[in-house]
N, C-alpha and C positions, 0 to 999 in steps of 0.2 A: 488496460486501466492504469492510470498515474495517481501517486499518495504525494501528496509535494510535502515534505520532509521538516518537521521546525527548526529554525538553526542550531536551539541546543542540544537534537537529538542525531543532527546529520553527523558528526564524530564516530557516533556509536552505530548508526548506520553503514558506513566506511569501513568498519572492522568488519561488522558482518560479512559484504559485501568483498571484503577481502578472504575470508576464509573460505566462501563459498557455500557453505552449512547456512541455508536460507531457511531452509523447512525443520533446521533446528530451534528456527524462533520466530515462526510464523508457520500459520497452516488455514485451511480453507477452501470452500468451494463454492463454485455458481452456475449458475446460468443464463442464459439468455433463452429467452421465450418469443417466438413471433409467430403466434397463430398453430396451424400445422404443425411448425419446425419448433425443436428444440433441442439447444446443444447444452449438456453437461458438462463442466470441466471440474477436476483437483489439482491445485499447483503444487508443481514440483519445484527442485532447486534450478532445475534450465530455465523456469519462467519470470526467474526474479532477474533485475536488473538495476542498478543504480549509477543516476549519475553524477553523484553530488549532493543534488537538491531535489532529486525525483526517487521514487521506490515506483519501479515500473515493472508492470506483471501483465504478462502475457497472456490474455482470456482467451487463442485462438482465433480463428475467423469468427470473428464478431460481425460481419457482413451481411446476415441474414438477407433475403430480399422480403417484399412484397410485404410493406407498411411498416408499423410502427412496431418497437418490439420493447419486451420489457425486461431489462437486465437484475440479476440479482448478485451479490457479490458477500459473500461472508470472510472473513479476513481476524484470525484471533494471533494479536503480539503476545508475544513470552518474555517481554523486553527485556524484565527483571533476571531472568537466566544470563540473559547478555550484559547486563550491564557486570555480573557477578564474573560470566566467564573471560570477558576484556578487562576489568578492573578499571569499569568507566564514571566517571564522576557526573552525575546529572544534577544539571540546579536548579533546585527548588521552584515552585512556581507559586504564586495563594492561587492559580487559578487551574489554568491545565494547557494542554500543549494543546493546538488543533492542527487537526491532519485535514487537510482537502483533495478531493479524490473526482477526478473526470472518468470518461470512456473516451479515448482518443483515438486517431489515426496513427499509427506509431511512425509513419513516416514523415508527419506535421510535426515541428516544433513546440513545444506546449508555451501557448502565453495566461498564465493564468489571470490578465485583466481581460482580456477578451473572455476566459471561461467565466469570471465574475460569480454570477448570481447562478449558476447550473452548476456547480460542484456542487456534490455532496460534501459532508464534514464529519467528524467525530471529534471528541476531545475525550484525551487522557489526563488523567489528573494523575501528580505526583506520587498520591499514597499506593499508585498501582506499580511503581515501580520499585524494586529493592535495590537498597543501596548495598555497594559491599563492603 
């Protein structure tokens, strides 16, 4: 799975991603369902990954076979710890940051205008992060 990262928050992503303490400010779990099959996962800190402008996480063989499947993905930021424990400056928005988030091939490239209209989204709004 890929979160593509908003410019003014990928700094603050960086340090994380530097210290390696992923699951100090993120946690989560899902699944994938396909019929019969189903896999459960919890991520850990080996599952994150960042390359700039991606927050990339490792859901396992996502590969199910035989049809169509349905993926669940829960994912809670702590952003506010982080911005507190880097001494990072985040700016303001009136509105909120949005994160876009696929299921990808991790060996594909991510072009997010080809993903276009099939990301999922979420937006964070400013008051949920503490400044320090």
């Amino acid at each position: 799975m890929v979160i593509r990262v908003p410019e003014p928050l990928r700094g603050l992503f960086k340090k994380i991603s530097e210290s390696g303490h992923w699951t100090k400010y993120f946690n989560g779990n899902g699944s994938i369902n396909n019929g019969p099959l189903d896999m459960l996962w919890t991520y850990k800190n080996e599952d994150f990954s960042y390359d700039g402008t991606n927050l990339i996480l490792n859901v396992g063989d996502a590969s199910l076979e035989y049809g169509s499947k349905t993926t669940t993905a829960f994912l809670n930021f702590n952003l506010g710890q982080a911005v507190t424990d880097f001494d990072e400056e985040i700016p303001e928005t009136t509105d909120y940051y949005l994160f876009k988030m696929a299921l990808v091939d991790p060996e594909s490239p991510i072009d997010w205008n080809l993903i276009g209209d099939y990301a999922g989204s979420a937006g964070l709004g400013t008051n949920h992060i503490m400044y320090p």
